[in-house]
Backbone as a chain_set.jsonl record, in Angstrom:
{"seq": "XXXXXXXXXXXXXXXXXXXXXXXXXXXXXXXXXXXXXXXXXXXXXXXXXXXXXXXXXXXXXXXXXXXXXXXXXXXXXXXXXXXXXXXXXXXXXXXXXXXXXXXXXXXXXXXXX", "coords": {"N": [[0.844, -1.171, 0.0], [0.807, 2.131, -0.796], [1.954, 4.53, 0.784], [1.001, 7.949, 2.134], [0.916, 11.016, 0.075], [2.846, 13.667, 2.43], [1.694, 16.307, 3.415], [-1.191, 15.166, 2.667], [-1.263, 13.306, 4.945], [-0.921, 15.077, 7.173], [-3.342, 16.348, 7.303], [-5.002, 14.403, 7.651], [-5.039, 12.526, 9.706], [-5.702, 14.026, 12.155], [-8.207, 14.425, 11.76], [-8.837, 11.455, 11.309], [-8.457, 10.912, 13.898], [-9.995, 12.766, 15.31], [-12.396, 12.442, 13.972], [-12.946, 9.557, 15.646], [-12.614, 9.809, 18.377], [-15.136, 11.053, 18.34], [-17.13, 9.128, 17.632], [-16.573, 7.4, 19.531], [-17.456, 8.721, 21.934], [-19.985, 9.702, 21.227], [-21.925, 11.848, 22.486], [-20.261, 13.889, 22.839], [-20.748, 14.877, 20.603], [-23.781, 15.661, 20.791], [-23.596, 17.22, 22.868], [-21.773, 19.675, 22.293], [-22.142, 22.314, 22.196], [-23.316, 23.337, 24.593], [-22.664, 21.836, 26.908], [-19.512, 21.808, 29.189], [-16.823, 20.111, 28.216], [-14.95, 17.626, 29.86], [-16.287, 18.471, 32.111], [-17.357, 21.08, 34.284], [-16.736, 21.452, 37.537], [-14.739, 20.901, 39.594], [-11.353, 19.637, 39.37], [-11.61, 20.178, 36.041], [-13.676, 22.508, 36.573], [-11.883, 24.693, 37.279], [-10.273, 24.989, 34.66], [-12.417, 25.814, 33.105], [-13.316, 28.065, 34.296], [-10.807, 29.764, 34.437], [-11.011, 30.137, 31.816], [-13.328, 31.509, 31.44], [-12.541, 33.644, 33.331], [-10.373, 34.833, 31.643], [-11.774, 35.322, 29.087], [-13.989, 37.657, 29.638], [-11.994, 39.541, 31.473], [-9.653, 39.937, 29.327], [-7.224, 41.914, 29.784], [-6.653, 41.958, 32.578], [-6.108, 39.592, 33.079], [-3.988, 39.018, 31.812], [-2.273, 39.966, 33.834], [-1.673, 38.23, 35.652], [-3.055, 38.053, 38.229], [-5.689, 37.523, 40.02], [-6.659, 37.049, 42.4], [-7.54, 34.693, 43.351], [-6.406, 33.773, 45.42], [-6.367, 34.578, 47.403], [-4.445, 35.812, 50.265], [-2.227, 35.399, 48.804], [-0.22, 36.391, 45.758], [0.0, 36.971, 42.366], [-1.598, 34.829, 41.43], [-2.909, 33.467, 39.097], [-0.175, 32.601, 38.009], [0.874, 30.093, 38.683], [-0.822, 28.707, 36.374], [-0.416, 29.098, 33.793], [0.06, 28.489, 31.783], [-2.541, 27.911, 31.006], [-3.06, 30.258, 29.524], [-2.538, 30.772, 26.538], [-4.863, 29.085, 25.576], [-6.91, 29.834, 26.856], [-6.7, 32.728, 25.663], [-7.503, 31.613, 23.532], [-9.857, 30.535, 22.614], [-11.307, 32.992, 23.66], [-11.025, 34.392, 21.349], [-12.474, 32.978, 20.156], [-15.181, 33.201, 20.931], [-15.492, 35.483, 20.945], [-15.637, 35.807, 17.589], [-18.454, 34.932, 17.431], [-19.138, 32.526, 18.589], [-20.869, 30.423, 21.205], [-19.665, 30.342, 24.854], [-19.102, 27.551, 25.901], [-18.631, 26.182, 23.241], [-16.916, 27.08, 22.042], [-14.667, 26.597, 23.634], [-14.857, 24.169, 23.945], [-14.187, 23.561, 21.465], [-11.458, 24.447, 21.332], [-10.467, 22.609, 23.258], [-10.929, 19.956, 22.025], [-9.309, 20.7, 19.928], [-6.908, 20.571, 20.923], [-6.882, 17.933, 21.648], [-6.717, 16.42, 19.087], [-4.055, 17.223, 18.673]], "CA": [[0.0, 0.0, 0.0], [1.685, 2.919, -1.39], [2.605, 5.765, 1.866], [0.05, 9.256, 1.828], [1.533, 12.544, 0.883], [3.169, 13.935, 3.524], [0.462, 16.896, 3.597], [-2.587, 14.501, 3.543], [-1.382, 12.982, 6.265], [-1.019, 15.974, 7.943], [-5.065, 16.976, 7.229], [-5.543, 12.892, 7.983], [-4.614, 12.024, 11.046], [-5.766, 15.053, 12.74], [-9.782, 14.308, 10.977], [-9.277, 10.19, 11.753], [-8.372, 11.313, 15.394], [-11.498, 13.737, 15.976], [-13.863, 11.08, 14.554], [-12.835, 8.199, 16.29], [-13.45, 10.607, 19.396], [-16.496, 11.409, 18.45], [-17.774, 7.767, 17.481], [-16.098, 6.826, 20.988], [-18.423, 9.416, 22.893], [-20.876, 10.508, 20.496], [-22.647, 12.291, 23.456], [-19.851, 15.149, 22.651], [-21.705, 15.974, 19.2], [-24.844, 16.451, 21.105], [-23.993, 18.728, 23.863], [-20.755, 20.535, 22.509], [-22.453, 23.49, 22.624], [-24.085, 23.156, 25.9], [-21.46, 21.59, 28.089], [-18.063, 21.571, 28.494], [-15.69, 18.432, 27.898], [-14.257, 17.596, 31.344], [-17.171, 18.777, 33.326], [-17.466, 22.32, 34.952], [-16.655, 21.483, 38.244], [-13.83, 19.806, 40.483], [-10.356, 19.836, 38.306], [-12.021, 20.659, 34.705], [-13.976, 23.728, 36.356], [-10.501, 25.379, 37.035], [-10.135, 25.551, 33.347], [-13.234, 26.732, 32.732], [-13.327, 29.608, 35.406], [-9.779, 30.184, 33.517], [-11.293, 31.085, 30.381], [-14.503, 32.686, 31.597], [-11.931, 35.31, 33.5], [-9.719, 35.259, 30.296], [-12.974, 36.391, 28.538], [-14.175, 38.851, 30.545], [-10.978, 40.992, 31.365], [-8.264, 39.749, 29.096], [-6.237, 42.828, 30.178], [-6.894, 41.689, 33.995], [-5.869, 37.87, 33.244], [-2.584, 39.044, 31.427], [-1.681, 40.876, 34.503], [-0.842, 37.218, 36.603], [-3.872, 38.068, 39.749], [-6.648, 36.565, 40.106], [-7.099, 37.233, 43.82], [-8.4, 33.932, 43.919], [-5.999, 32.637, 46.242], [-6.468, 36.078, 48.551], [-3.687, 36.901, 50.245], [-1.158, 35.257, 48.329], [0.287, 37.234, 44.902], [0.673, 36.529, 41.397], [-2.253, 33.333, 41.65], [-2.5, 33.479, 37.838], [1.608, 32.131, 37.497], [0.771, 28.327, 38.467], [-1.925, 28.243, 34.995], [-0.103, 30.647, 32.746], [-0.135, 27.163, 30.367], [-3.71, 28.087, 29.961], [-3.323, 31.382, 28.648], [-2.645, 30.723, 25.276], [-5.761, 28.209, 25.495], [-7.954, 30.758, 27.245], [-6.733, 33.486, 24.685], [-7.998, 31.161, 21.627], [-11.42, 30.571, 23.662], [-11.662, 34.378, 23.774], [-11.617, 35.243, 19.893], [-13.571, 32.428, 19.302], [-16.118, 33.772, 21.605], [-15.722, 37.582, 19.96], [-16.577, 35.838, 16.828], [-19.931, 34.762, 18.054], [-19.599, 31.224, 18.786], [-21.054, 29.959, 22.363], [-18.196, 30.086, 25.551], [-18.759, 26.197, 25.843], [-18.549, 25.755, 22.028], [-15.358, 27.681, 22.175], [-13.957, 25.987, 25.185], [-14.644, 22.372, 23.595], [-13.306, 23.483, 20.036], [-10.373, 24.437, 21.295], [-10.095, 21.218, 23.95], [-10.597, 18.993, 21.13], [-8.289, 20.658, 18.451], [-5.544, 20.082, 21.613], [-6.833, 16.568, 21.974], [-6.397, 15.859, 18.29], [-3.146, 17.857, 18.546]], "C": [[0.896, 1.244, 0.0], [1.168, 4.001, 0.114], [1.667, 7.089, 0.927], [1.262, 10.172, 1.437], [1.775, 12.677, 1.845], [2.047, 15.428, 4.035], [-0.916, 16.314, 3.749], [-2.089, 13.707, 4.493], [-1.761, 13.502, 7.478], [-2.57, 16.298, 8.651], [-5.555, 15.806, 7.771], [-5.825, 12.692, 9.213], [-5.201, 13.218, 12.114], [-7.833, 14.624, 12.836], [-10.257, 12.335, 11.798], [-9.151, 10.972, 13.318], [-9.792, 11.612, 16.413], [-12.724, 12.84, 15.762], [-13.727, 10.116, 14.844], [-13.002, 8.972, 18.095], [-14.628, 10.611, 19.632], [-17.793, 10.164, 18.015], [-17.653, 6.945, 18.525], [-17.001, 7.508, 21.9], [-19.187, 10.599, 22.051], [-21.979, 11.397, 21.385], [-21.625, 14.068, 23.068], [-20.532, 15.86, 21.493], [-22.806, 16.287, 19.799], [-24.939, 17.59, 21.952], [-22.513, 19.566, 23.561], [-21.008, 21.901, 22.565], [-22.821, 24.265, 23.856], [-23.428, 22.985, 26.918], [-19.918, 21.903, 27.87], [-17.268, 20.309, 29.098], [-15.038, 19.075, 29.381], [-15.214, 18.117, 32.415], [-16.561, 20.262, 33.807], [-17.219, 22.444, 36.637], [-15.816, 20.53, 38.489], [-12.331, 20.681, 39.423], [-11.257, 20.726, 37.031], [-12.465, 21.749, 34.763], [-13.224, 24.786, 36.755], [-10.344, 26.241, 35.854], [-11.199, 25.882, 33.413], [-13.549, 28.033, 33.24], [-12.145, 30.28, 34.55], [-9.977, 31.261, 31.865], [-12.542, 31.673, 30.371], [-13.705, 33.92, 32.107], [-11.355, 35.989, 32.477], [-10.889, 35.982, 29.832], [-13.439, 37.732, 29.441], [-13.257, 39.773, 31.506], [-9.752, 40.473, 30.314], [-7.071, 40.607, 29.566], [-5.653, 41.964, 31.696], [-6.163, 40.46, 34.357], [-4.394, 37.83, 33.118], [-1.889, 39.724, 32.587], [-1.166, 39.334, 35.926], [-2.074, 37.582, 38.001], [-4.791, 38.34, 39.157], [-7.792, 37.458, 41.253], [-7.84, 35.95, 44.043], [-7.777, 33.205, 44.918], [-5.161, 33.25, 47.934], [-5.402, 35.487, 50.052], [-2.788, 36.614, 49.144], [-1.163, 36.243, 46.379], [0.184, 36.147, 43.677], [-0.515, 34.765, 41.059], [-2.443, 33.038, 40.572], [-1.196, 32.372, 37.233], [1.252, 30.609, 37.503], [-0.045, 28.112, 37.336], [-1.687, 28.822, 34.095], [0.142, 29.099, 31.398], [-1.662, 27.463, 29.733], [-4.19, 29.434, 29.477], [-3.544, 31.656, 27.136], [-4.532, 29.941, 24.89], [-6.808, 29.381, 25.285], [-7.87, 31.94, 26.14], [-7.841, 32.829, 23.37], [-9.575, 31.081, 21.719], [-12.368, 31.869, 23.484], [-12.09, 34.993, 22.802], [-12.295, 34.461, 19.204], [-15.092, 33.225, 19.579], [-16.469, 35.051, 20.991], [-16.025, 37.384, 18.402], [-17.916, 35.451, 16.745], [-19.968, 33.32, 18.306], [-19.589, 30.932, 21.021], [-19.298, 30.04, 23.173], [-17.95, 28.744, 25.494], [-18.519, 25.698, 24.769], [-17.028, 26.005, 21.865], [-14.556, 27.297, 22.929], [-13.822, 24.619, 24.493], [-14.053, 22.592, 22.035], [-11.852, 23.552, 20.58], [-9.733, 23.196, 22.682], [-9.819, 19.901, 23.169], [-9.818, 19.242, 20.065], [-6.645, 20.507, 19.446], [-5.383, 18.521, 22.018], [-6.43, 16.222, 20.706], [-4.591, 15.999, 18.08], [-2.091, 16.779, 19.112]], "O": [[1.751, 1.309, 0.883], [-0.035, 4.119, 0.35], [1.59, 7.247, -0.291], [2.312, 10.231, 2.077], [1.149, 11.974, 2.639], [1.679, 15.392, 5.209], [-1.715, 16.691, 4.606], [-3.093, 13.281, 5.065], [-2.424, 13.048, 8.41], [-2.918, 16.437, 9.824], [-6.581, 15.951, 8.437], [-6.969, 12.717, 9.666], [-4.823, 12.887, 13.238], [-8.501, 14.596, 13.869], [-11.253, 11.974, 12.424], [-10.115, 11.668, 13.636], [-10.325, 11.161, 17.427], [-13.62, 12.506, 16.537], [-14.508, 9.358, 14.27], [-13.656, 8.317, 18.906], [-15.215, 10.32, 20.674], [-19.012, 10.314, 18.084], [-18.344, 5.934, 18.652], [-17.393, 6.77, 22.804], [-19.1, 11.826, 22.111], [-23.023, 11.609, 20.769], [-22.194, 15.159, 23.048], [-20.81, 17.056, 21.411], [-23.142, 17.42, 19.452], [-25.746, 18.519, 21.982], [-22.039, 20.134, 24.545], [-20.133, 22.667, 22.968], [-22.678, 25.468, 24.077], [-23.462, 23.783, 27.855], [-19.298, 22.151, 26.836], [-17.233, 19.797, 30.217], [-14.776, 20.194, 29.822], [-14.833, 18.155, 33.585], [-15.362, 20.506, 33.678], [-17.504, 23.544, 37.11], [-15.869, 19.446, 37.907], [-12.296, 21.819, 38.956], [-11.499, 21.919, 37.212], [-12.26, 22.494, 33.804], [-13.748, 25.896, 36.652], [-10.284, 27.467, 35.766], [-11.095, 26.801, 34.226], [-14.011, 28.952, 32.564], [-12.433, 31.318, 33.953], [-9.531, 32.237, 31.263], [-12.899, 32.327, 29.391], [-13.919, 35.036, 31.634], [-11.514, 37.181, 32.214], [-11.037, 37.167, 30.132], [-12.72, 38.71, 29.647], [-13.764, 40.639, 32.219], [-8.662, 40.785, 30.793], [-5.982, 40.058, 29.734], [-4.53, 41.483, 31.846], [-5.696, 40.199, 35.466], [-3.625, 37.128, 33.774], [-0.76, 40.116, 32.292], [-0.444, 39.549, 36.9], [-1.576, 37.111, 39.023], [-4.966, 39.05, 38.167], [-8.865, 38.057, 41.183], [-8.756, 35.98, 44.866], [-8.288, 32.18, 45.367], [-4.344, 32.932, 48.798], [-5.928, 34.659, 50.796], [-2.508, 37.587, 48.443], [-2.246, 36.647, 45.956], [0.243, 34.923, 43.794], [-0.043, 33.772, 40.505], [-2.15, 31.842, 40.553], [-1.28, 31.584, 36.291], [1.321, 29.943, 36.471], [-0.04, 26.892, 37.167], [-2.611, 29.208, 33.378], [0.377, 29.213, 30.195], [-2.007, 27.357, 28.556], [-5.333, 29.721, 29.123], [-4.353, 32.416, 26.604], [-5.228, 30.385, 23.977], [-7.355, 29.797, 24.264], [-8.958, 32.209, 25.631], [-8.629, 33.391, 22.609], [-10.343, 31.569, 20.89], [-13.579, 31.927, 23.272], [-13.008, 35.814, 22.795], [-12.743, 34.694, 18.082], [-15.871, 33.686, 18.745], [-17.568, 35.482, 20.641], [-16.524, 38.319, 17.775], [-18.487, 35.79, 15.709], [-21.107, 32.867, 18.193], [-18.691, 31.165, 21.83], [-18.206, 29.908, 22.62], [-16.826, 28.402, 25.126], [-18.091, 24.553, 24.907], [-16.163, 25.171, 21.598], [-13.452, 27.833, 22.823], [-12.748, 24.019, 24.492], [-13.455, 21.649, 21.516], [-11.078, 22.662, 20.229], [-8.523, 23.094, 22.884], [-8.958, 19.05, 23.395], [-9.539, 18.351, 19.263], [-5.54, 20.377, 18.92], [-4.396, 17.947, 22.478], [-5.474, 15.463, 20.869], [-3.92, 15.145, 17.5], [-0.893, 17.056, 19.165]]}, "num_chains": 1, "name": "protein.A"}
């Protein structure tokens, strides 16, 4: 069996990935708009509090405090991995797509990733 392009592979593997996901817990096509992947509470609603503050001050988020971890400084620095995340979350959101739609697009283009 003759070896893909090295570009459709690229587009391949990325496409088999997402629907073998989504044939594994076809429950994500029904509520990706609605919920978000990993649940909203415990660990997973971390990240999501993450990119609801990201949204609603980005200035505020880039500045490392939180105050959520009142007195201590800087409470932001231990999650600064999900800045970039929470950024991408943010301009999905400013183009009009749902926060949880935007939250699980960009969870699953890091799961296919």
């Amino acid at each position: 069996m003759p070896r893909l392009p090295h570009p459709a592979r690229l587009i391949l593997s990325p496409v088999v990935i997402l629907a073998s996901l989504l044939l594994l817990h076809p429950a994500i096509a029904v509520h990706i708009s609605t919920h978000y992947l990993g649940g909203s509470e415990g660990d997973g609603g971390l990240y999501v509090w993450l990119a609801h503050a990201f949204h609603a001050d980005p200035a505020q988020a880039l500045t490392f405090e939180t105050n959520a971890l009142y007195p201590y400084g800087l409470t932001r620095a231990w999650s600064d991995s999900f800045l970039l995340p929470s950024a991408l979350v943010h301009l999905l959101a400013l183009a009009g797509l749902s926060l949880p739609l935007s939250y699980n697009v960009v969870t699953l283009a890091a799961l296919t990733l």
